[in-house]
DRENVEXLO-749364 format. One record per atom (N, C-alpha, C): x, y, z; atom name. Coordinates in Angstrom, 2 decimals. Layout:
BEGIN
       xx       yy       zz  name
        X        Y        Z    CA
...
//
This chain:
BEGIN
       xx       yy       zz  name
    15.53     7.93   -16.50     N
    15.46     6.96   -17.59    CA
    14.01     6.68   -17.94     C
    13.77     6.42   -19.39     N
    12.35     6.31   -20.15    CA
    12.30     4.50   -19.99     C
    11.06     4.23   -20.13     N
    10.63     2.88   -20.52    CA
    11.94     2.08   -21.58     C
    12.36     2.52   -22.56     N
    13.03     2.44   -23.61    CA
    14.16     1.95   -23.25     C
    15.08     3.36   -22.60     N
    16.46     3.44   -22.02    CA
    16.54     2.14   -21.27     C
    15.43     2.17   -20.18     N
    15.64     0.85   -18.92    CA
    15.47    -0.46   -20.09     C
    14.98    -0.25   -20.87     N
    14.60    -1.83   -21.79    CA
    15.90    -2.06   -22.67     C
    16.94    -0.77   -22.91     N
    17.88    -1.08   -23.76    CA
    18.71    -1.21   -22.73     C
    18.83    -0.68   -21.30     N
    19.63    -1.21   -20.86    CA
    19.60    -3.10   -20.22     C
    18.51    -3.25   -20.09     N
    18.43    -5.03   -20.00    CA
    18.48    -5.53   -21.12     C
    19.00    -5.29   -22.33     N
    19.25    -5.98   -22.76    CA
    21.06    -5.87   -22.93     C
    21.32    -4.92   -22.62     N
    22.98    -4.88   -22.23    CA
    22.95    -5.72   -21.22     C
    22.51    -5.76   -20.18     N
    22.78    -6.26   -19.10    CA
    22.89    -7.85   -19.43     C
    22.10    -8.24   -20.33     N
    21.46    -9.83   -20.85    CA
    22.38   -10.08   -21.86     C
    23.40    -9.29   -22.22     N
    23.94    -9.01   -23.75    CA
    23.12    -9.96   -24.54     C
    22.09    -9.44   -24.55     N
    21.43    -9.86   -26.09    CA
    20.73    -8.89   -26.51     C
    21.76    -8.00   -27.78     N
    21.00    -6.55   -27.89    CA
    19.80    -6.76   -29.20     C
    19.89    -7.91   -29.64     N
    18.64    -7.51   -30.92    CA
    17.52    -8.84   -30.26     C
    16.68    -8.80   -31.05     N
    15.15   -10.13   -30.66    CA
    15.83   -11.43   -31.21     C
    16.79   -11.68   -31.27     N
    17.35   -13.14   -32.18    CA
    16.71   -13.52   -30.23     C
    17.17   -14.08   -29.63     N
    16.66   -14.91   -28.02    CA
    15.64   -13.69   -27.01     C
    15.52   -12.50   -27.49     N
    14.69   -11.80   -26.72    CA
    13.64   -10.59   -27.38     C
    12.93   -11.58   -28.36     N
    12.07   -10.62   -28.56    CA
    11.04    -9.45   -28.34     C
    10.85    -8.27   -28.35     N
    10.17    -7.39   -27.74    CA
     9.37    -7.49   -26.98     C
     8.29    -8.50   -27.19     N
     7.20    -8.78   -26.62    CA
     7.81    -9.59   -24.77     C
     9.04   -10.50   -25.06     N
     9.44   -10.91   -24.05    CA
    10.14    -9.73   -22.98     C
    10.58    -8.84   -23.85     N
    11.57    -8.16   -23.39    CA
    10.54    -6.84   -22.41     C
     8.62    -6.78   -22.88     N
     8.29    -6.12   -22.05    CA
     7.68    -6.73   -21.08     C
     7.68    -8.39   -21.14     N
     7.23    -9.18   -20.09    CA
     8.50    -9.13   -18.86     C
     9.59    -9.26   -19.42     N
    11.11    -8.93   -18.48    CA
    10.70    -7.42   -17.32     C
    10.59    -6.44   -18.06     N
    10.71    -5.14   -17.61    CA
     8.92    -4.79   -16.89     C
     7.82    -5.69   -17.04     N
     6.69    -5.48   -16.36    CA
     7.03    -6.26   -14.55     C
     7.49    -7.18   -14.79     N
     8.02    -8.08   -13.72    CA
     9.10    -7.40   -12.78     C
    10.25    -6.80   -13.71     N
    11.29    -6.03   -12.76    CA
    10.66    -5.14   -12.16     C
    10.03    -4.32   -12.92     N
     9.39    -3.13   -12.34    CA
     8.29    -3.01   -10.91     C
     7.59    -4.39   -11.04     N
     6.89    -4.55   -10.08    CA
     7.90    -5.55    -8.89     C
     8.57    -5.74    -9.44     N
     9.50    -5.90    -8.10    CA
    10.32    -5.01    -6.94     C
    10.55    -4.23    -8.20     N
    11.08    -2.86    -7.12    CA
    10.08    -1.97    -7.21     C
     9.12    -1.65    -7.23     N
     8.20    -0.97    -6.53    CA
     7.91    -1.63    -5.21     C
     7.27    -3.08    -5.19     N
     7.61    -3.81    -4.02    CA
     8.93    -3.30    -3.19     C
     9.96    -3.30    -3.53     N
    11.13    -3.21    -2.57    CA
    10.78    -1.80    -2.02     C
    10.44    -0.82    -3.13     N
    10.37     0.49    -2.31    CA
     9.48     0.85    -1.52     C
     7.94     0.16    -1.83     N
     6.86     0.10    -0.95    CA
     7.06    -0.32     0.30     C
     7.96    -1.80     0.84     N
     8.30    -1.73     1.89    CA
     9.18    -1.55     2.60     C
     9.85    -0.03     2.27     N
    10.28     0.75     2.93    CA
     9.47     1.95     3.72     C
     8.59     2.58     2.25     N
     7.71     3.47     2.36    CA
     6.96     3.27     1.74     C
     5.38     2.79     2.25     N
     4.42     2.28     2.05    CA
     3.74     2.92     0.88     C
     3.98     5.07     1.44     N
     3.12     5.86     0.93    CA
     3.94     6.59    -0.07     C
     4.99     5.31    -0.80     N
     5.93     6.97    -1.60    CA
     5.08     7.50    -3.08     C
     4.41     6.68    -3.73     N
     3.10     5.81    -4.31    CA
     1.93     6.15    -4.03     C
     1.15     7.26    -4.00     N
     0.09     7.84    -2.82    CA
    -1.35     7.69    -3.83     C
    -2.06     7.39    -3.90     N
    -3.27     7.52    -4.62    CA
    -4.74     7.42    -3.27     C
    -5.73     7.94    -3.76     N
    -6.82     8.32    -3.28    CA
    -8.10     8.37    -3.77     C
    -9.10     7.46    -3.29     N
    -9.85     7.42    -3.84    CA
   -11.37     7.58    -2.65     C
   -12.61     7.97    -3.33     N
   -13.48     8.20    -2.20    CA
   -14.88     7.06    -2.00     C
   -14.98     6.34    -1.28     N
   -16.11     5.50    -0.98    CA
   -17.61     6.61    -0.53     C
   -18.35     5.84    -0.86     N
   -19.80     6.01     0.04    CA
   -20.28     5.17     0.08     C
   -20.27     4.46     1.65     N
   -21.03     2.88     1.57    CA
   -22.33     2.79     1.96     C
   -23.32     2.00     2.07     N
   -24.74     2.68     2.43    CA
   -25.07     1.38     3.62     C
   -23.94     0.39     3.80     N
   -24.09    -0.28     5.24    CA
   -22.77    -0.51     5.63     C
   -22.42    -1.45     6.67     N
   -21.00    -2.03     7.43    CA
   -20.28    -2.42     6.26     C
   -20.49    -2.25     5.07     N
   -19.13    -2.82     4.47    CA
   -19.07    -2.42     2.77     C
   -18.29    -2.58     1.80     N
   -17.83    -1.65     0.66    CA
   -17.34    -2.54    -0.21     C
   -17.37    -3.72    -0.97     N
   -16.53    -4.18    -1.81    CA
   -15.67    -3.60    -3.23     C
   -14.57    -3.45    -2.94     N
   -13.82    -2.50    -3.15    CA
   -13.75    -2.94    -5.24     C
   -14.36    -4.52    -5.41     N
   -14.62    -4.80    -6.45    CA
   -15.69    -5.32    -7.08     C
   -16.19    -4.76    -6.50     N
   -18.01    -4.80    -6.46    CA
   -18.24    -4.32    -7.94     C
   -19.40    -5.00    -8.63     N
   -19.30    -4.43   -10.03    CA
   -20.46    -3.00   -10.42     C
   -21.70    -2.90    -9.04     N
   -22.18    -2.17    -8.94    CA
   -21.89    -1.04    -8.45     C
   -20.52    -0.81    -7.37     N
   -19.59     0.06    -6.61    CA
   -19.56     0.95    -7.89     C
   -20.01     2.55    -7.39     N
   -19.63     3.37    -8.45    CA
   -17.49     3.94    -8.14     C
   -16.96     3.29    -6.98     N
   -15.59     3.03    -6.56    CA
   -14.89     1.96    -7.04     C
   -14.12     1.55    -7.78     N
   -13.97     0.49    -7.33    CA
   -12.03     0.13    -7.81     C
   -11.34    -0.38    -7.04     N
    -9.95    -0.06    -6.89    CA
    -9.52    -1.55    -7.13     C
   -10.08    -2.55    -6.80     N
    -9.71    -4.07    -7.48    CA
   -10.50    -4.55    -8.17     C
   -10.07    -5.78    -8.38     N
   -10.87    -6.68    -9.15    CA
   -10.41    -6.46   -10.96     C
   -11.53    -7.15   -11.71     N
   -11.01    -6.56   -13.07    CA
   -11.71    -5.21   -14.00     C
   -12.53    -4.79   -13.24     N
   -12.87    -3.01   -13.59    CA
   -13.00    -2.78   -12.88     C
   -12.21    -1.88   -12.85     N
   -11.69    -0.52   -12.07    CA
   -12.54     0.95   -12.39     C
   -13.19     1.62   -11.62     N
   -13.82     2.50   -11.48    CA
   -13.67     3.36   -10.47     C
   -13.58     5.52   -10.82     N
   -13.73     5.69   -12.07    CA
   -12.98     5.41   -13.33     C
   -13.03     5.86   -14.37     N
   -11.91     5.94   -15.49    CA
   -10.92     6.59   -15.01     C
   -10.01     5.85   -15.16     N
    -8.34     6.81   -14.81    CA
    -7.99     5.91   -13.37     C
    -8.86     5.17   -12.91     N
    -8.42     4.39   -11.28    CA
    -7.09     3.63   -11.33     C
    -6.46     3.91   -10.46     N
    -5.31     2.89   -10.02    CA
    -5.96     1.60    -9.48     C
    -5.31     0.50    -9.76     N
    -5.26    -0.39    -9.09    CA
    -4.63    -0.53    -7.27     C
    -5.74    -0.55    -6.29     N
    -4.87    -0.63    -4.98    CA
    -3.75    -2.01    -4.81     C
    -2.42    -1.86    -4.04     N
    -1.61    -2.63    -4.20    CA
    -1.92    -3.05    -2.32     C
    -2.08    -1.51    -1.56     N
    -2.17    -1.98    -0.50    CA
    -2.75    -0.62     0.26     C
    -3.52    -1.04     1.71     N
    -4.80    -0.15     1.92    CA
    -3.71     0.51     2.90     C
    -3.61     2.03     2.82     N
    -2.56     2.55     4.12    CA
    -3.77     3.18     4.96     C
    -4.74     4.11     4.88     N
    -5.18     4.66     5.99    CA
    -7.01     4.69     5.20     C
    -7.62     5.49     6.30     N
    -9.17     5.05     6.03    CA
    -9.26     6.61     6.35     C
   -10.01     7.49     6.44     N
   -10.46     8.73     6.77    CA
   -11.62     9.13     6.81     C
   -12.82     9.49     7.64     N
   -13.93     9.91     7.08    CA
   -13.87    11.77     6.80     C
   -14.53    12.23     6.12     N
   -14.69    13.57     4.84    CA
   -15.62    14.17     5.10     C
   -15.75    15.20     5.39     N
   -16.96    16.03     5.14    CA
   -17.00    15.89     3.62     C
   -18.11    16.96     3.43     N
   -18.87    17.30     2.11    CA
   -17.57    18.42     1.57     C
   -16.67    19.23     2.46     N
   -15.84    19.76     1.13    CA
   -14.36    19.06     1.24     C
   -14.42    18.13     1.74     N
   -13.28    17.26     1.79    CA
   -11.98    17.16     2.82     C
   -12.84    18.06     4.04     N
   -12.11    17.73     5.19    CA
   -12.08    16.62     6.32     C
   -11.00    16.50     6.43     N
   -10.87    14.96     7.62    CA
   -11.55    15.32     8.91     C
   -12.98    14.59     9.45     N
   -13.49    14.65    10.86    CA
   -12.69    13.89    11.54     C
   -12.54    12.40    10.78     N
   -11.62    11.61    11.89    CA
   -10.93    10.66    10.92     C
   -10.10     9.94    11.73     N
    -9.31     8.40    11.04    CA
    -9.68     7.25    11.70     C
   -10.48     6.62    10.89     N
   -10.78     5.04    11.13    CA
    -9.39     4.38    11.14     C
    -9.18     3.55    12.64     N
    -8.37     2.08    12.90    CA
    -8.55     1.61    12.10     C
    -7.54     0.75    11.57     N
    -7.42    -0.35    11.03    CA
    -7.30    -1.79    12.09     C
    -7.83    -2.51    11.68     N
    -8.14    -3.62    12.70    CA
    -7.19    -4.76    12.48     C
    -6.85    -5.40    13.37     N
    -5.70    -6.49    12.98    CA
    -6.30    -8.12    13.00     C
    -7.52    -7.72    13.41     N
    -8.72    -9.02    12.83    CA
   -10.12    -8.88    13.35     C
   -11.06    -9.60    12.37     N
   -12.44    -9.01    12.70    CA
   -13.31    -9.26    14.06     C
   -12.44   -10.18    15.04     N
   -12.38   -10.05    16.32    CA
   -12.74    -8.40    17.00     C
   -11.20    -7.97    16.44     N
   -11.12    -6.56    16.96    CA
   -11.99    -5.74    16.79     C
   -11.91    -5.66    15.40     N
   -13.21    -4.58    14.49    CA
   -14.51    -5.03    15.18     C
   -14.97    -5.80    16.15     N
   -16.32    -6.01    16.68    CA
   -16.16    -5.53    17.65     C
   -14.71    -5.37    18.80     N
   -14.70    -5.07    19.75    CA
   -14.69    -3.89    20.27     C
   -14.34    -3.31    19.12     N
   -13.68    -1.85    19.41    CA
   -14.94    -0.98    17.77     C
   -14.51     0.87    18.82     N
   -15.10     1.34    17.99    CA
   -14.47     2.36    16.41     C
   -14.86     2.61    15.33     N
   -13.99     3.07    14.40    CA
   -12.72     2.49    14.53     C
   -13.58     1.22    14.04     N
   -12.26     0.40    13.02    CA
   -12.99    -0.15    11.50     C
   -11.73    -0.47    10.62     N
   -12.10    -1.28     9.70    CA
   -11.42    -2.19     9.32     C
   -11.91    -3.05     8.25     N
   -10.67    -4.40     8.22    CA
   -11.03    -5.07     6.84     C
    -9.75    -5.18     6.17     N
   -10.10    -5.39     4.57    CA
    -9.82    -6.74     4.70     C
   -11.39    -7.56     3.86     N
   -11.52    -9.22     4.07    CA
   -11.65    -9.63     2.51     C
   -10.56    -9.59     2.02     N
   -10.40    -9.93     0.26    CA
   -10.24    -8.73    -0.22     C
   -11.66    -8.61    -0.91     N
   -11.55    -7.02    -1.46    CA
   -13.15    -6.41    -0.46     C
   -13.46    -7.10     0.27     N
   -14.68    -5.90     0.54    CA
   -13.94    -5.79     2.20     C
   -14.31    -4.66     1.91     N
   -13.83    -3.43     3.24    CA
   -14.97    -3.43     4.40     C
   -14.68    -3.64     5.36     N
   -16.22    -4.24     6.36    CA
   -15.30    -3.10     7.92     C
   -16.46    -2.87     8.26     N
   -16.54    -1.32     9.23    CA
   -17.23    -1.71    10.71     C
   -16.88    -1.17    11.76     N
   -17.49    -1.89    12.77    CA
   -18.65    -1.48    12.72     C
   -19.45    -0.19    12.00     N
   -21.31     0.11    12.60    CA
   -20.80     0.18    11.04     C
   -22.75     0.45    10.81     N
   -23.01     1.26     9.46    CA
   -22.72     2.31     9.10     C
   -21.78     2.36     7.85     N
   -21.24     4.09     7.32    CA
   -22.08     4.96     6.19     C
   -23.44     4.37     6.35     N
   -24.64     4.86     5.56    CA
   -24.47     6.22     5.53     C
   -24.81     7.24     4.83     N
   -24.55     8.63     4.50    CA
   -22.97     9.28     5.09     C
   -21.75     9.11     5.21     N
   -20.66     9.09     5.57    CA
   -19.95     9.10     4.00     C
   -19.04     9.76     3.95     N
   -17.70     9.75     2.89    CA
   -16.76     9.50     3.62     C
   -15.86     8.17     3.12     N
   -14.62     7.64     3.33    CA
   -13.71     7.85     2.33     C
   -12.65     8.41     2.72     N
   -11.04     9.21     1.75    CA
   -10.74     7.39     2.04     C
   -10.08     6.61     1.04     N
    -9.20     5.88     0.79    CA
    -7.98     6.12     0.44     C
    -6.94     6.07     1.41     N
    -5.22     6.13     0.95    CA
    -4.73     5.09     0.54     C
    -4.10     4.79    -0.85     N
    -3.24     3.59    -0.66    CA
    -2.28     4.12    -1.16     C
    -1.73     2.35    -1.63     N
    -0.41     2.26    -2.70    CA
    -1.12     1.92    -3.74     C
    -0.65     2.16    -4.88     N
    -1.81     2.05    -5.91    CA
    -0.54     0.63    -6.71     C
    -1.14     0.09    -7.40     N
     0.02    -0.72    -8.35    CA
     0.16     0.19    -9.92     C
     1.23    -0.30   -10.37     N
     2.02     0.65   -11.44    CA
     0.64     0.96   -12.55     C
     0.92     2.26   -13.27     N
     0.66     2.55   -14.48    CA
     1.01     2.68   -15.68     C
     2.51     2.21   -15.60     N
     3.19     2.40   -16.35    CA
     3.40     1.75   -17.64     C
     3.26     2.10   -19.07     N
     3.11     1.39   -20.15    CA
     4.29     1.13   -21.17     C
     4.86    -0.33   -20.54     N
     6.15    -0.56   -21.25    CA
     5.91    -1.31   -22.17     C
     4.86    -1.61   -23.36     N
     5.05    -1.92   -24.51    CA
     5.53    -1.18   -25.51     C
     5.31    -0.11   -25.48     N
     5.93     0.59   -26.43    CA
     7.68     0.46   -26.21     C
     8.28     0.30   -27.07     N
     9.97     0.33   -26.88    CA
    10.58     1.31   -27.84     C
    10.25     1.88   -28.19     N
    10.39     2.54   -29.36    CA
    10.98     4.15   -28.53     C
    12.20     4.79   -29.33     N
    12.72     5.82   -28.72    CA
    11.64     6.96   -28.99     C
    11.69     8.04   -28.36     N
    11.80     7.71   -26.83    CA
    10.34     6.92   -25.91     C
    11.20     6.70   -25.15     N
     9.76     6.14   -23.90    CA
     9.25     6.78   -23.38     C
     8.43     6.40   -22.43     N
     7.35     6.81   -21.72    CA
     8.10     6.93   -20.47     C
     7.66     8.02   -19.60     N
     7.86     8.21   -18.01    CA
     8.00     7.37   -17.38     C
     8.94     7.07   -15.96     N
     8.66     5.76   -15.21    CA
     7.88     6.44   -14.23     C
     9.21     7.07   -13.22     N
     8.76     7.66   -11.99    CA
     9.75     8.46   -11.67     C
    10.27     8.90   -10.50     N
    10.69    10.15   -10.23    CA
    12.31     9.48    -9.20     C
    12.06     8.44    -9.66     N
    13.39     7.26    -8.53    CA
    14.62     7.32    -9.67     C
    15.22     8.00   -11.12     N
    15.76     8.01   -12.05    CA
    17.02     7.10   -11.28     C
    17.57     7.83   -10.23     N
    18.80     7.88   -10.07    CA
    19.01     6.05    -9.70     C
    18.04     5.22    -9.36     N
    17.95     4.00    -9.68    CA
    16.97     2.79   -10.18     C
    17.02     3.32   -11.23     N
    16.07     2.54   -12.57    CA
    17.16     1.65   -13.15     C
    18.47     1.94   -12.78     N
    19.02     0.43   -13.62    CA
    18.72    -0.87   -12.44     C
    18.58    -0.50   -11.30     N
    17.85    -1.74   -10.52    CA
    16.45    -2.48   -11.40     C
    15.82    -1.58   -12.13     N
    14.50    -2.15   -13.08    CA
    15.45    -3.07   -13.95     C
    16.24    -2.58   -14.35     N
    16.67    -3.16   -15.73    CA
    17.49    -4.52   -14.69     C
    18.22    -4.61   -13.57     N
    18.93    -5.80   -13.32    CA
    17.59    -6.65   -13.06     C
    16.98    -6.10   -12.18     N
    15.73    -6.87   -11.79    CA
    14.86    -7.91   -13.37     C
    14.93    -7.17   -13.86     N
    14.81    -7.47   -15.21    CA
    15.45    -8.70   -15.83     C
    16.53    -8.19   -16.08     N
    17.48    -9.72   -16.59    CA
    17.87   -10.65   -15.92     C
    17.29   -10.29   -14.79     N
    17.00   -11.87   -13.60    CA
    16.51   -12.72   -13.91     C
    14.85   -11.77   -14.30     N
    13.84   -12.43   -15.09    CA
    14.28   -13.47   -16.34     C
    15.18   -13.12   -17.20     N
    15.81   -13.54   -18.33    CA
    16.66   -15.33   -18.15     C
    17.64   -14.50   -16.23     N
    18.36   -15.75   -16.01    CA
    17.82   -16.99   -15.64     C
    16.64   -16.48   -14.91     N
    15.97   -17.80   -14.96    CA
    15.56   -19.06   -15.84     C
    15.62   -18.14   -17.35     N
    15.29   -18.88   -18.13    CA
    16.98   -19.23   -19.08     C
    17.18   -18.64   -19.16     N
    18.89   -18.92   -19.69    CA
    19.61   -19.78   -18.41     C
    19.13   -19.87   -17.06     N
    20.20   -20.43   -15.86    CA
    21.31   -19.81   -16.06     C
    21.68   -18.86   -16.03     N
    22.93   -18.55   -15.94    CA
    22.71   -17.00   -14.54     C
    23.98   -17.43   -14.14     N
    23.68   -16.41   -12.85    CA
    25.27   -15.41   -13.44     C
    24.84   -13.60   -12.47     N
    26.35   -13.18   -12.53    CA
    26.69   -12.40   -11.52     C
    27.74   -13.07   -11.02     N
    27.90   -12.42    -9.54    CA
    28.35   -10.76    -9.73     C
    28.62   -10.21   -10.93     N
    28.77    -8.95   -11.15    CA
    27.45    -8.02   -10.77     C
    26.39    -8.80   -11.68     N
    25.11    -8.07   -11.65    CA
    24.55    -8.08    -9.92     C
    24.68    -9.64    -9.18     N
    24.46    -9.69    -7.79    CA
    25.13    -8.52    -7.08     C
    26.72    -8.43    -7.31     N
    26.66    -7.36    -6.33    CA
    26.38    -6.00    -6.42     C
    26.16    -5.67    -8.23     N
    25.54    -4.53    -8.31    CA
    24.36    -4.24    -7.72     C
    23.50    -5.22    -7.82     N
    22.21    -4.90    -7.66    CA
    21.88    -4.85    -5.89     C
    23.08    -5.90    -5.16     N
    22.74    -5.62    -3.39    CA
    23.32    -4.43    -3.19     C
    23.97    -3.60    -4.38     N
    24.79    -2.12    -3.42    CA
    23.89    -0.77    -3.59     C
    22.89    -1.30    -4.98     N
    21.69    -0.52    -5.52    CA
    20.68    -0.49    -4.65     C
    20.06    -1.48    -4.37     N
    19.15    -2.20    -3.22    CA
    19.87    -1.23    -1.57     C
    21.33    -1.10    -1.63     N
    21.20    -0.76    -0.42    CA
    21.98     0.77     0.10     C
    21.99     1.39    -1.44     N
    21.51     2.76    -1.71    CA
    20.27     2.91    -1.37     C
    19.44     2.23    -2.75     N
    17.78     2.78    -2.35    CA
    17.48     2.84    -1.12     C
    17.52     1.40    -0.20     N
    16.78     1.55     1.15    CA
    17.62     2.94     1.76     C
    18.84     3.25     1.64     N
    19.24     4.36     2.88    CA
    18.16     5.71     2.39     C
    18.35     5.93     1.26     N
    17.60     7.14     0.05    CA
    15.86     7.42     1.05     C
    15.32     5.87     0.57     N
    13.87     5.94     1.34    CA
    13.92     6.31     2.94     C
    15.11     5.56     3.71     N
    14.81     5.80     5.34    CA
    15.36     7.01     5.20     C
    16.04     8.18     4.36     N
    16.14     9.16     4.74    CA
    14.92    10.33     3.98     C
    14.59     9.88     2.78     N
    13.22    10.85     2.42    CA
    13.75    11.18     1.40     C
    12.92    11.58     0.59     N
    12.98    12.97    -0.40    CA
    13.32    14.21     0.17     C
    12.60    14.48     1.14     N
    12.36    15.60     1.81    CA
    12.83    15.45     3.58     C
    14.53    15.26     3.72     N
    14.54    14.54     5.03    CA
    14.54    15.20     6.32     C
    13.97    16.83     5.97     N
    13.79    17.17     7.41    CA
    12.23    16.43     8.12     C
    11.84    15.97     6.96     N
    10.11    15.20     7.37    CA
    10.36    14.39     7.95     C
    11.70    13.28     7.80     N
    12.04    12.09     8.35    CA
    13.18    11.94     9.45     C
    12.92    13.33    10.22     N
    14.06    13.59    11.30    CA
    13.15    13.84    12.55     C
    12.27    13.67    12.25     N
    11.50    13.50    13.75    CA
    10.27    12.94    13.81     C
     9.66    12.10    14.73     N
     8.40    11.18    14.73    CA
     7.42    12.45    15.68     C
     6.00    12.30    15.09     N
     5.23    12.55    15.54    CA
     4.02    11.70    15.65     C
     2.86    12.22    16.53     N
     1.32    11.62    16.50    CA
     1.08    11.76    15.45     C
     0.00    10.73    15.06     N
    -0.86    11.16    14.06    CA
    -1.81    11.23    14.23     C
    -2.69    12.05    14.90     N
    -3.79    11.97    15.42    CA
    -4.58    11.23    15.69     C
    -4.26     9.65    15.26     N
    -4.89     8.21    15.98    CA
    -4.47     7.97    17.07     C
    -4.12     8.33    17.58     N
    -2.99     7.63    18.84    CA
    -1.90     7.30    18.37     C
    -1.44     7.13    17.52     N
    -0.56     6.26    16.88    CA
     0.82     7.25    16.72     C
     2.01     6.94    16.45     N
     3.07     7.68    16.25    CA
     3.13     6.79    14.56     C
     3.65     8.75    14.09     N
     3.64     8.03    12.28    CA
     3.58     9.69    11.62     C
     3.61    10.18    10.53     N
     2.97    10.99     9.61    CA
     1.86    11.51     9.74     C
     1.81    12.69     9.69     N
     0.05    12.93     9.78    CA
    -0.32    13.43     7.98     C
    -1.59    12.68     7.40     N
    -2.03    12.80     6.21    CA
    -2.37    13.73     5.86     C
//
């Protein structure tokens, strides 16, 4: 389903098919909100289904990731380079050679306690990224979740791409006219139990993969850690 389809279907869902109570403009404030709700739901299932990458070079212990001088920069309100995702959430750290191979994986630290105590870690404090030594001449691979790109003002047939989850995008659209009920108060236990049997499709879909011989056995990941290797 296109931007469009999911927007004509909330308004089935809302039965209010023309702008007389839901004008366009509302109707892509409805579908910006759903959408970032279930990306949320699917993110925490699978953090990395959402994969974007971006490369630091910091020139001491730390990187503000929205720094306005950062020729990087993944938050804040410019984003750099052109074409950057917005990070939603930081999954792994990597340092790079010069043709873009992994030497090692920086820890992530679970507070800046740790990150002092221990060695190759890092620990994101707002938006600046702070490292236990100096990563002066070093390239750092950034993995995240990036937040959406997706441009649902246009409504107009046809739409624009969502993502590759088709088989449940009318969860966008219920998620959506939630948005709506709040403001109408009106609840429908039809749409509720559609949407907990959608919700609990998706989660089985994610704990089993796209690809579920990947998700039939745990391995190292070369941190110590048991997980995916990047």
């Amino acid at each position: 389903m296109d931007t469009h389809q999911i927007g004509a279907l909330t308004r089935l869902y809302t039965e209010e098919d023309d702008q007389s109570f839901i004008p366009d403009a509302d109707l892509v404030t409805m579908l910006q909100a759903g959408y970032a709700r279930f990306r949320r739901r699917v993110t925490s299932t699978d953090p990395a289904f959402w994969h974007a990458r971006a490369n630091i070079s910091p020139t001491t212990d730390n990187y503000d990731l929205a720094g306005g001088a950062n020729p990087t920069r993944i938050l804040g309100a410019s984003l750099a380079p052109a074409g950057t995702l917005r990070m939603s959430r930081l999954l792994k750290v990597a340092d790079i050679d010069a043709a873009g191979a992994i030497n090692f994986w920086l820890h992530g630290a679970a507070s800046i306690e740790e990150m002092d105590s221990r060695g190759s870690r890092w620990f994101l404090e707002g938006t600046v990224l702070r490292f236990t030594t100096d990563q002066n001449s070093r390239t750092l691979r950034l993995h995240y979740a990036p937040v959406s790109g997706v441009d649902w003002t246009d409504q107009a047939a046809p739409g624009a791409f969502v993502d590759d989850l088709e088989e449940f995008h009318s969860l966008i659209a219920l998620y959506a006219a939630e948005e709506y009920a709040v403001r109408d108060g009106g609840e429908s236990p039809v749409h509720e139990r559609l949407r907990q049997k959608l919700e609990d499709d998706l989660g089985m879909w994610l704990i089993a993969g796209r690809a579920p011989e990947q998700a039939d056995h745990v391995v190292r990941d070369g941190r110590g850690g048991v997980g995916g290797i990047w």
